[in-house]
C-alpha positions as CSV (number, residue, x, y, z in Angstrom):
1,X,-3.5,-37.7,31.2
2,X,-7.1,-38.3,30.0
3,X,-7.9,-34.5,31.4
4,X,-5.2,-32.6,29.8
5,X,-6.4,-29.7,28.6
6,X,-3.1,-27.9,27.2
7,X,-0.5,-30.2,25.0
8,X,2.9,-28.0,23.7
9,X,5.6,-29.3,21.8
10,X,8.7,-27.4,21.2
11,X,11.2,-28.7,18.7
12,X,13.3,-27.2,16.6
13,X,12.9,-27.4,12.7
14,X,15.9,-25.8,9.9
15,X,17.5,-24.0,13.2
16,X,14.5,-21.8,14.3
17,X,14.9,-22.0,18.0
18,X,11.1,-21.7,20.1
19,X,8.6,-22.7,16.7
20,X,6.1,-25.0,17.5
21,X,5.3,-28.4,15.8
22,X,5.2,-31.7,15.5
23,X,7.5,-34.6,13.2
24,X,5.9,-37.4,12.8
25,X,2.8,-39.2,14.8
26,X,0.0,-38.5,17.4
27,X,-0.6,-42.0,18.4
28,X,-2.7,-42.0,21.2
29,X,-4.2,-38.7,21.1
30,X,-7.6,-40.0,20.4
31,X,-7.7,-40.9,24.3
32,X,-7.1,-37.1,25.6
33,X,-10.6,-36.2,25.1
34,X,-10.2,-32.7,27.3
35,X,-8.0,-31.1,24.9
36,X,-8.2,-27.8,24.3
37,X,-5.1,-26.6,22.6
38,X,-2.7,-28.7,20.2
39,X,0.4,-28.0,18.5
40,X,0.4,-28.0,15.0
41,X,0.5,-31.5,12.9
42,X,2.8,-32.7,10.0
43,X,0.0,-34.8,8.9
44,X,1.2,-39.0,8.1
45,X,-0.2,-41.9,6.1
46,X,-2.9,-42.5,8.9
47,X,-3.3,-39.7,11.6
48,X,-6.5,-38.1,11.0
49,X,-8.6,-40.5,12.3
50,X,-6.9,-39.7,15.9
51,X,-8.3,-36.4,15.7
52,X,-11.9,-37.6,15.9
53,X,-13.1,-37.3,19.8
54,X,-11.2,-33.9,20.4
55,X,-14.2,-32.1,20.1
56,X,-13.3,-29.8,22.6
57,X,-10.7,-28.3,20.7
58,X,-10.1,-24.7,20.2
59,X,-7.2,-24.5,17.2
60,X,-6.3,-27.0,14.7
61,X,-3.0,-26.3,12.4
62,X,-3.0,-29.6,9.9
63,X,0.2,-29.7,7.4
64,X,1.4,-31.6,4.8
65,X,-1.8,-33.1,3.0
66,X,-1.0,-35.1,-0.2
67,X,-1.9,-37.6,-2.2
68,X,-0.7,-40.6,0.4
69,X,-3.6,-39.6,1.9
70,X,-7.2,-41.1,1.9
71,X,-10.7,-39.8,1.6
72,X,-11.9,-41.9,4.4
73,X,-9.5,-41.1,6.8
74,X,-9.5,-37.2,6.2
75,X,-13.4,-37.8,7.2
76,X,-12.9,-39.6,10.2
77,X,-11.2,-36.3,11.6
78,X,-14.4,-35.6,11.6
79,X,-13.8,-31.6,11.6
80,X,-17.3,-30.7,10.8
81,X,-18.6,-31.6,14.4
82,X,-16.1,-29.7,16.5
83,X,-18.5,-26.9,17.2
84,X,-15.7,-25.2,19.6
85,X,-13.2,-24.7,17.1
86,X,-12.8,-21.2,16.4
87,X,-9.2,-21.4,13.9
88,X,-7.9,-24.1,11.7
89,X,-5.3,-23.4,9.2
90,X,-4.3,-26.1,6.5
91,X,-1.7,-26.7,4.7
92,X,-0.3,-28.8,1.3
93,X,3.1,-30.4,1.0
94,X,5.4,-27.4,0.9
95,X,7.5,-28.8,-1.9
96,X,7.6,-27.5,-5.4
97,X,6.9,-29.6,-7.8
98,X,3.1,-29.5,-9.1
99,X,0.1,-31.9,-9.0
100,X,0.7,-33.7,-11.7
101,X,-2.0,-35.9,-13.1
102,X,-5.8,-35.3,-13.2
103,X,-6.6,-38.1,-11.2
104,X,-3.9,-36.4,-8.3
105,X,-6.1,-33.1,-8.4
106,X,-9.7,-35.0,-8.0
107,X,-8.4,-36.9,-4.9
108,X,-7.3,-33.6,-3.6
109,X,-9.9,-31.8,-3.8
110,X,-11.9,-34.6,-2.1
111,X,-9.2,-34.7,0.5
112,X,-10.2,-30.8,0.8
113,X,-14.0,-31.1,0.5
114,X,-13.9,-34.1,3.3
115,X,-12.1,-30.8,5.4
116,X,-15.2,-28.7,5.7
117,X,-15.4,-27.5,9.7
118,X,-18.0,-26.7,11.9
119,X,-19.8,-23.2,11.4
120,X,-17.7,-22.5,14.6
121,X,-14.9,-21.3,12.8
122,X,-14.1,-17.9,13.0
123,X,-9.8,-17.7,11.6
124,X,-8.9,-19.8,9.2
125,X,-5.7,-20.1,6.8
126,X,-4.7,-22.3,4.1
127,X,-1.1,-22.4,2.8
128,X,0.6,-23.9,-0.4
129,X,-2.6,-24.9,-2.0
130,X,-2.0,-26.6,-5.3
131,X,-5.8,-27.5,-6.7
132,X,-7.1,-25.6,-9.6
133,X,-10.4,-25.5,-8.0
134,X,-11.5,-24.5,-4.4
135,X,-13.4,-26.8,-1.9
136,X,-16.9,-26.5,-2.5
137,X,-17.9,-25.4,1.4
138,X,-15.1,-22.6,0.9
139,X,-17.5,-18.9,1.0
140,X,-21.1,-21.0,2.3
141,X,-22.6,-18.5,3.7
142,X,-23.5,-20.8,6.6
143,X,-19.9,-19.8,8.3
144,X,-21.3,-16.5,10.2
145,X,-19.0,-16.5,12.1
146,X,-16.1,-16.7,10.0
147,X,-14.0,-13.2,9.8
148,X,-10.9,-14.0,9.2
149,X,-9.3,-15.7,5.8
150,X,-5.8,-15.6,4.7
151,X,-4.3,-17.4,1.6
152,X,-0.5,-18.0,1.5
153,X,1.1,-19.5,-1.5
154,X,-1.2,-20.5,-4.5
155,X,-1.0,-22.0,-8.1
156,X,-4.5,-21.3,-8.6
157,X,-5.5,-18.8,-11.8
158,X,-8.8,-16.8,-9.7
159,X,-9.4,-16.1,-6.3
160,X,-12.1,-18.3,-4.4
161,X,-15.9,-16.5,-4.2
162,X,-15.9,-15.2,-0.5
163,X,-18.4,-12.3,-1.2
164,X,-21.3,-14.5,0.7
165,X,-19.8,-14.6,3.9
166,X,-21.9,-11.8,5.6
167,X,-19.3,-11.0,8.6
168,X,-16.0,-11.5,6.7
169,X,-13.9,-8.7,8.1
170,X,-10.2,-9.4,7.1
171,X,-9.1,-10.8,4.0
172,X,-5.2,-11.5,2.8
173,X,-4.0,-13.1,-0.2
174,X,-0.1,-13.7,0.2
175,X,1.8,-15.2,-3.0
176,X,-1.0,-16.0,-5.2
177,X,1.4,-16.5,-8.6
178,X,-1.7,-18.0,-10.9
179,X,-4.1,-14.8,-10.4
180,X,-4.3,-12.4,-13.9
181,X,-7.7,-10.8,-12.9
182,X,-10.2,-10.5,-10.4
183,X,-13.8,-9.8,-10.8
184,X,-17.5,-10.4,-9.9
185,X,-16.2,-14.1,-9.2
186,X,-14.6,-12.6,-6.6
187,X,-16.7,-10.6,-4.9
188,X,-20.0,-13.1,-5.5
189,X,-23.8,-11.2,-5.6
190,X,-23.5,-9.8,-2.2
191,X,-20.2,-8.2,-2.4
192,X,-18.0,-7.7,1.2
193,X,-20.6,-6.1,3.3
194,X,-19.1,-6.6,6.4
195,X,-15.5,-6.3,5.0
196,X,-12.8,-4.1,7.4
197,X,-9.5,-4.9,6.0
198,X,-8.1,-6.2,2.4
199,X,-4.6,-7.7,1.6
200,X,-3.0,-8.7,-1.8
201,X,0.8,-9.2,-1.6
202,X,3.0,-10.7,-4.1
203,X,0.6,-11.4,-6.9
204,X,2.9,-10.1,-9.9
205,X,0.6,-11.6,-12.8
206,X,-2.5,-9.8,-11.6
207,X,-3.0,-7.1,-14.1
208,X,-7.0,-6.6,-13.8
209,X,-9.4,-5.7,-11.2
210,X,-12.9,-5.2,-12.7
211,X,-16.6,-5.7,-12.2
212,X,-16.6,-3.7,-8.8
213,X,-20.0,-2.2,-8.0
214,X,-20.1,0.6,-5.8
215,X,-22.1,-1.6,-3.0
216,X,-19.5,-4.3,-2.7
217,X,-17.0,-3.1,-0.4
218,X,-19.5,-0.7,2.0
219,X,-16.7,-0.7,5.3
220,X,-13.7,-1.5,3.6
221,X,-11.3,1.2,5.5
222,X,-8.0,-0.7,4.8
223,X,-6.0,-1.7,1.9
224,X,-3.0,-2.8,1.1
225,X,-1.4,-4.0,-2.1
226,X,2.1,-4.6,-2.9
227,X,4.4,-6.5,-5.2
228,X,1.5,-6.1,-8.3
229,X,4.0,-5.3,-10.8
230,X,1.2,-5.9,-13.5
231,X,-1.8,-3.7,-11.9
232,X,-2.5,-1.0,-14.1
233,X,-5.1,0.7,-11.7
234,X,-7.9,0.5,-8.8
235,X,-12.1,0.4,-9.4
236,X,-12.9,3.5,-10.1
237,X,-14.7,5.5,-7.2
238,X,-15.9,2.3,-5.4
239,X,-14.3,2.4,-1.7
240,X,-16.7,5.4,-0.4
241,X,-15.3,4.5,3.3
242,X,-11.2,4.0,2.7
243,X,-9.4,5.7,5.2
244,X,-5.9,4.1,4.7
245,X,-4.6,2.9,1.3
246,X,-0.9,1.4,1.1
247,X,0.5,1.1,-2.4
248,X,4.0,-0.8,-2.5
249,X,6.0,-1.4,-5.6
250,X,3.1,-1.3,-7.9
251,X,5.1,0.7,-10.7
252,X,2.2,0.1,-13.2
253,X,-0.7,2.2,-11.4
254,X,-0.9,5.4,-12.7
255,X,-3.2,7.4,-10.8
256,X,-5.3,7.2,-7.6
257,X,-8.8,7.5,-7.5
258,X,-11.1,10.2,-6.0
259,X,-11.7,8.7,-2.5
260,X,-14.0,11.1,-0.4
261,X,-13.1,9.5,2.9
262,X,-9.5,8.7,2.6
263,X,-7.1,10.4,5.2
264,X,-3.5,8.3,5.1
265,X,-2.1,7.3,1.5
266,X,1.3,5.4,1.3
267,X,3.0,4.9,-1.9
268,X,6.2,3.1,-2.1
269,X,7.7,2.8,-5.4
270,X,11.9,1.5,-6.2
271,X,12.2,2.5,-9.4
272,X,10.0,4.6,-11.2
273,X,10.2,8.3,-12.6
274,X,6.4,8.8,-12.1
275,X,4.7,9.2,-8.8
276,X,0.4,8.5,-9.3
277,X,-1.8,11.3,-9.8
278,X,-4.0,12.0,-7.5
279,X,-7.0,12.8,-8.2
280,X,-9.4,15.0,-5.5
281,X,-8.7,13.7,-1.8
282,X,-11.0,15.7,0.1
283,X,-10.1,14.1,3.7
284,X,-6.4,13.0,3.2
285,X,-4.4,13.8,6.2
286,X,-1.2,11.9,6.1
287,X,0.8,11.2,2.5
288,X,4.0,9.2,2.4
289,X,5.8,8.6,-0.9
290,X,8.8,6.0,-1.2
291,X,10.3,6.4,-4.9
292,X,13.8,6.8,-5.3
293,X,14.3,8.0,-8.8
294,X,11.4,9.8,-9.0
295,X,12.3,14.0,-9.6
296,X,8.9,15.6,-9.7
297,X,6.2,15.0,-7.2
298,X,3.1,17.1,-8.4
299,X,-0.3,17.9,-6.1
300,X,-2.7,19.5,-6.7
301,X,-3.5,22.3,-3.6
302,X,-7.1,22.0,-4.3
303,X,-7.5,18.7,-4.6
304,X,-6.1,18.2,-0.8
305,X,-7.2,20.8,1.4
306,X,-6.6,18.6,4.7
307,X,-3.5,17.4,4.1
308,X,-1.2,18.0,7.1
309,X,1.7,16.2,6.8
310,X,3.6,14.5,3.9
311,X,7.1,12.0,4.3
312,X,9.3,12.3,1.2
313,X,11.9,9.4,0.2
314,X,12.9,10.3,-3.1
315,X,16.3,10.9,-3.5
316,X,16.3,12.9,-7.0
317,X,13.3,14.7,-6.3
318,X,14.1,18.4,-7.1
319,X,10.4,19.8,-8.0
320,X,7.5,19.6,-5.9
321,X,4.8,21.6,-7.9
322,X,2.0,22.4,-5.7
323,X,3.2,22.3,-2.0
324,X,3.8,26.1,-1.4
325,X,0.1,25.9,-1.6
326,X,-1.6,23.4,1.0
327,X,-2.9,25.5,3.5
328,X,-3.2,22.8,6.0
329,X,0.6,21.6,5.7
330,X,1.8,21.5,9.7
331,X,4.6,18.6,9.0
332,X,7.2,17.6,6.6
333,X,9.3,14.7,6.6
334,X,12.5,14.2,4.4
335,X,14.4,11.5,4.2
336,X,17.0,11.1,1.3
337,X,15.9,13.9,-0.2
338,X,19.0,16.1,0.1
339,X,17.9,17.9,-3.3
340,X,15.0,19.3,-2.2
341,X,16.2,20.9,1.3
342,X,16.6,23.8,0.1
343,X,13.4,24.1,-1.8
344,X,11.1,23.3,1.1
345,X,13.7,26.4,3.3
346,X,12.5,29.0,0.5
347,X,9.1,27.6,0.7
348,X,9.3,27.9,4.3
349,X,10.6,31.7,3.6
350,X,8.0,32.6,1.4
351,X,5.3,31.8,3.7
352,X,6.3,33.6,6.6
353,X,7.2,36.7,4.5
354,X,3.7,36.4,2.6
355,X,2.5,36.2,6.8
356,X,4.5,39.4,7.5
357,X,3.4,41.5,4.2
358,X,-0.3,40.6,4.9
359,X,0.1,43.2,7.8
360,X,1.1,45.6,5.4
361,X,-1.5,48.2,4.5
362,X,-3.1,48.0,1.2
363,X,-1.1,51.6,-0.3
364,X,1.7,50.7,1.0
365,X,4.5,50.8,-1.5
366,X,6.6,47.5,0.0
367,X,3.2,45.6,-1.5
368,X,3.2,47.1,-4.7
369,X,7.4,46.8,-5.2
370,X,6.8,43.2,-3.9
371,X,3.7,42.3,-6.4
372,X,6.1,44.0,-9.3
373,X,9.1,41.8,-8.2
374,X,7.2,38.5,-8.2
375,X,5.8,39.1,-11.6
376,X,9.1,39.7,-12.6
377,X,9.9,36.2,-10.7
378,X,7.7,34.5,-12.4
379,X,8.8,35.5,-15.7
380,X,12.3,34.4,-15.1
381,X,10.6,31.2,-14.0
382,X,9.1,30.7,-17.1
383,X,11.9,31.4,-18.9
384,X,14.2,28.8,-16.7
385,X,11.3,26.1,-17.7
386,X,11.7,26.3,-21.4
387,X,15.4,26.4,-20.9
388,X,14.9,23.0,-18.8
389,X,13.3,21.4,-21.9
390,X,15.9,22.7,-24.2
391,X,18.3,21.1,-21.6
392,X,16.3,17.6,-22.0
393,X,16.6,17.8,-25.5
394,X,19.8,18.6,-25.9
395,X,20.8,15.8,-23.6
396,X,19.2,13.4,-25.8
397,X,20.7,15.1,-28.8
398,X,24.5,14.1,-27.3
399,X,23.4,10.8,-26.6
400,X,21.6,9.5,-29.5
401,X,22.5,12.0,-32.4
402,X,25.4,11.2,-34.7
403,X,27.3,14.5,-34.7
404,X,30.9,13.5,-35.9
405,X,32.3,17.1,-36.0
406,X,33.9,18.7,-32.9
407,X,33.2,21.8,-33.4
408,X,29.3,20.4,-33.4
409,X,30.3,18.6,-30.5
410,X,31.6,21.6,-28.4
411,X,28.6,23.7,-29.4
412,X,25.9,21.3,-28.0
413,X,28.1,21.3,-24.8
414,X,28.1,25.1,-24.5
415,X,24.1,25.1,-25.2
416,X,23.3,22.3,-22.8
417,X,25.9,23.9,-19.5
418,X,23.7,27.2,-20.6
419,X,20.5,25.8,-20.2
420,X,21.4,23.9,-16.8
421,X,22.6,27.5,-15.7
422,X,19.7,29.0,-15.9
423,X,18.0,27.6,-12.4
424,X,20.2,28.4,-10.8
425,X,20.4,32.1,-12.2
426,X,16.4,32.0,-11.2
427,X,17.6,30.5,-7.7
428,X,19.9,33.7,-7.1
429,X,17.3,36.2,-8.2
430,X,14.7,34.2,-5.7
431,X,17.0,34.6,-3.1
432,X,18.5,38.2,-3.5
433,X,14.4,39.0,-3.6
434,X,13.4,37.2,-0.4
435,X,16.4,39.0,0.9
436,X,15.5,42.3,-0.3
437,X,11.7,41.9,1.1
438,X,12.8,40.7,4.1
439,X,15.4,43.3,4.6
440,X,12.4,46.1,3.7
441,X,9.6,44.2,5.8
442,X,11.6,44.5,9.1
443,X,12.5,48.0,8.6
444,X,8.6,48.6,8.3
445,X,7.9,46.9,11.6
446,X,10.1,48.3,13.9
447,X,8.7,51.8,12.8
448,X,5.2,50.7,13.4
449,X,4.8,50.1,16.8
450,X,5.9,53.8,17.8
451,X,2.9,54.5,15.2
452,X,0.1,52.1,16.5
453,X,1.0,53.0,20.2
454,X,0.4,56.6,19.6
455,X,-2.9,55.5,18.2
456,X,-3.6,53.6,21.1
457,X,-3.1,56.4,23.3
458,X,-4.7,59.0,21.6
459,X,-7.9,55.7,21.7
C-alpha cells in the first residue's frame, strides 16, 4: 500500500450515482507517501495534519472548513511545500447560516491564510466562502503559474485583487450575492495582461463596473455575463481584442459598446421590450438575440458591415429596421418568431428583384416606373408610421382615459381598428408592387437574350 499512486472513492451522496468523495476520515493516509491523486475530503476535527507527507500530490479538493477547526492543524497540511500540486479547490461549510461573531471571522481567515499552496498551483477553486476579507496570499504575484481561478458562492461585498497575477488566463465568478461594484480594486495596477477568458454569473446586486483603463484587459477575447439584473452598462471602449461577448438576462444594459474586434455577440433577454443598441461593430460576424417580448430589433447597416448571420428568438418581434441593408447577410435563423416570416420573405423578394433590375439599362422605363413606385411606397410607409403612433395612443387612451359615454367609447374603437388597418393596407400595396415588377422584369428578360445574341453574332 505504501506505493499507491492512485486512491478513488466512489460513494453516493443525496442520490447522485458516480460523484466522488469522501464522509468522514483519512486515518492513515499520512503512510501512502506515493500518492498522486486523491478524492476529494469532507474535512473533520483533526484531518489535515494527515495530509502532510503527500508531497507528491497532483490535486487536492478540501471541503467543509469551519470554525471546529484549528490554526495549527490547517498548517500542518503543510500545503505550501507540495511543489507538484497543480489544482486545489476549497471549500466552507455549505450551510446557510452566516459567520456570526467577529472572533468566528478572524479564526477563518487564519484558517484561510495558514492555506496558502505552493507556487505550483496552476487551477484553483474556492466555493461558499463566508469571510469578508480575502486571504492575504490570494493575487501574490509569486503564483506564475496560476491561470485558472473560479469563485462559487460568496457573501463577500468586492471581488479579491487578482490583476497581479501576470499569466491569469481564465477567471469566473459564480453566485457572488455581496458584489455592488467592481473597480480598480479589482483589476490591481497591472490590470489582466495575460487574461483570455472572463465569467460573472449570478451577481444580481452588481450594478457598477468602473475604473477600467484601456490597458487592463490587453487579450481578453471572451466574456460572459449573465444573471446581472442591476448592470446598467460595460467600460466604455476598453476590450480592443473581444471577439465573443455573451450577454444573458441583463435587462438593465442598454447599449453595447463600440468593439473594433468583436465578431460573435449573444444577447439573451426574458422579458424586456428593448434590445441594446449597438453601437459601430466593425468585425461582427455572428449576432444572436434571445428576447421574447421584444417587437423592434433596430441595426444600424453601417455600423455592421461583416455581419453574416443573425438568430432571432423573439416571439413579437414584427420590425426589424435595418436588415434589408447588411450587404454581408448570408444566414438567418428564426426561431419563435412567426411574426416576422413574412417580413424577412419580402426582404428576400426585394433583394433579388433589386439583383434583376440592376441588369436593366439606365433609360429603361421599368427603372424609372419602379423608382416612381417606391417613392410612392415610401410615402404610404410614412403615412402607416404615424398611423401606428396614433394606434399607440389611442390604446392608451381606452385603457387609462375616463370616457363614460358610449358613443365616445365606439368612436375611439373605430379610430384605433383604422389605424391598425393601415399596415396592412401598406402590406397589400408592397406586395401588388413586387408583383407588378416582377411580372414586368421577366417579361424584359426573356426578350433580351434574342437581343444580346444577335449582338454577339454580329461581334
Amino acid at each position: 500500500m505504501k506505493l499507491l499512486r492512485h486512491f478513488k472513492i466512489t460513494t453516493y451522496p443525496q442520490g447522485e450515482p458516480g460523484h466522488l468523495g469522501l464522509v468522514g476520515g483519512l486515518h492513515g493516509i499520512r503512510h501512502l507517501l506515493n500518492l498522486v491523486t486523491l478524492p476529494p475530503i469532507i474535512i473533520g476535527n483533526d484531518h489535515m495534519a494527515d495530509l502532510m507527507g503527500l508531497n507528491e500530490i497532483r490535486e487536492l479538493s478540501i471541503s467543509g472548513f469551519s470554525i471546529k477547526l484549528k490554526v495549527h492543524d490547517v498548517k500542518d497540511a503543510n500545503l505550501h511545500s507540495k511543489k507538484h500540486l497543480q489544482l486545489l479547490k476549497l471549500g466552507f461549510e455549505n450551510k446557510e447560516h452566516k459567520i456570526s461573531t467577529d472572533s468566528h471571522r478572524s479564526q477563518l481567515m487564519k484558517l484561510f491564510d495558514s492555506l496558502r499552496p505552493n507556487c505550483s498551483i496552476r487551477d484553483l477553486i474556492i466555493n461558499n466562502y463566508k469571510i469578508p476579507m480575502y486571504p492575504c496570499w490570494l493575487g501574490d504575484a509569486s503564483f506564475i503559474k496560476l491561470t485558472t481561478i473560479k469563485f462559487n458562492n460568496s457573501d463577500t461585498q468586492y471581488l479579491p485583487t487578482l490583476g497581479n497575477l501576470p499569466f491569469l488566463a481564465s477567471l469566473h465568478f459564480d453566485r457572488m450575492w455581496g458584489v455592488q461594484r467592481t473597480g480598480r480594486e479589482f483589476h490591481g495596477v497591472n490590470g489582466f495582461p495575460s487574461l483570455t477568458q472572463l465569467t460573472f454569473r449570478d451577481m444580481p446586486e452588481w450594478s457598477e463596473w468602473s475604473e477600467v483603463d484601456d490597458g487592463d484587459f490587453p487579450r481578453l477575447h471572451t466574456l460572459w455575463i449573465s444573471w446581472a439584473d442591476s448592470l446598467s452598462s460595460l467600460p466604455s471602449e476598453s476590450f480592443m481584442s473581444l471577439i465573443t461577448l455573451e450577454l444573458t438576462l441583463c435587462p438593465s444594459i442598454e447599449r453595447i459598446p463600440e468593439l473594433t474586434k468583436l465578431q460573435i455577440l449573444h444577447m439573451g433577454r426574458a422579458c424586456n421590450l428593448h434590445v441594446p443598441l449597438l453601437n459601430p461593430l466593425p468585425s461582427l460576424e455572428c449576432l444572436k438575440i434571445i428576447c421574447h417580448e421584444t417587437i423592434c430589433s433596430p441595426l444600424v447597416a453601417q455600423h455592421l458591415p461583416l455581419l453574416r448571420m443573425i438568430c432571432l428568438c423573439c416571439e413579437e418581434l414584427m420590425y426589424c429596421d435595418g436588415h434589408g441593408g447588411l450587404a454581408s447577410l448570408r444566414d438567418l435563423k428564426l426561431w419563435l418568431t412567426t411574426r416576422m416570416a413574412g417580413i424577412f420573405a419580402s426582404l428576400a423578394v426585394n433583394k433579388a428583384l433589386d439583383k434583376l433590375a440592376s441588369f436593366l439599362p439606365k433609360s429603361s422605363s421599368l427603372t424609372a416606373a419602379k423608382e416612381r413606385q417606391e417613392k410612392d411606397l415610401d410615402d404610404l410607409k410614412m403615412l402607416e408610421r404615424t398611423m401606428r403612433r396614433i394606434h399607440a395612443t389611442l390604446q392608451d387612451a381606452e385603457q387609462h382615459w375616463d370616457i363614460r359615454e358610449e358613443s365616445s367609447k365606439l368612436r375611439l374603437r373605430e379610430l384605433k381598428d383604422l389605424a391598425y388597418e393601415a399596415e396592412d393596407v401598406v402590406e397589400e400595396y408592397e406586395y401588388e408592387l413586387k408583383l407588378c415588377n416582377a411580372k414586368a422584369l421577366l417579361s424584359y428578360l426573356k426578350a433580351a437574350p434574342t437581343t444580346s445574341g444577335s449582338d454577339s453574332r454580329q461581334r
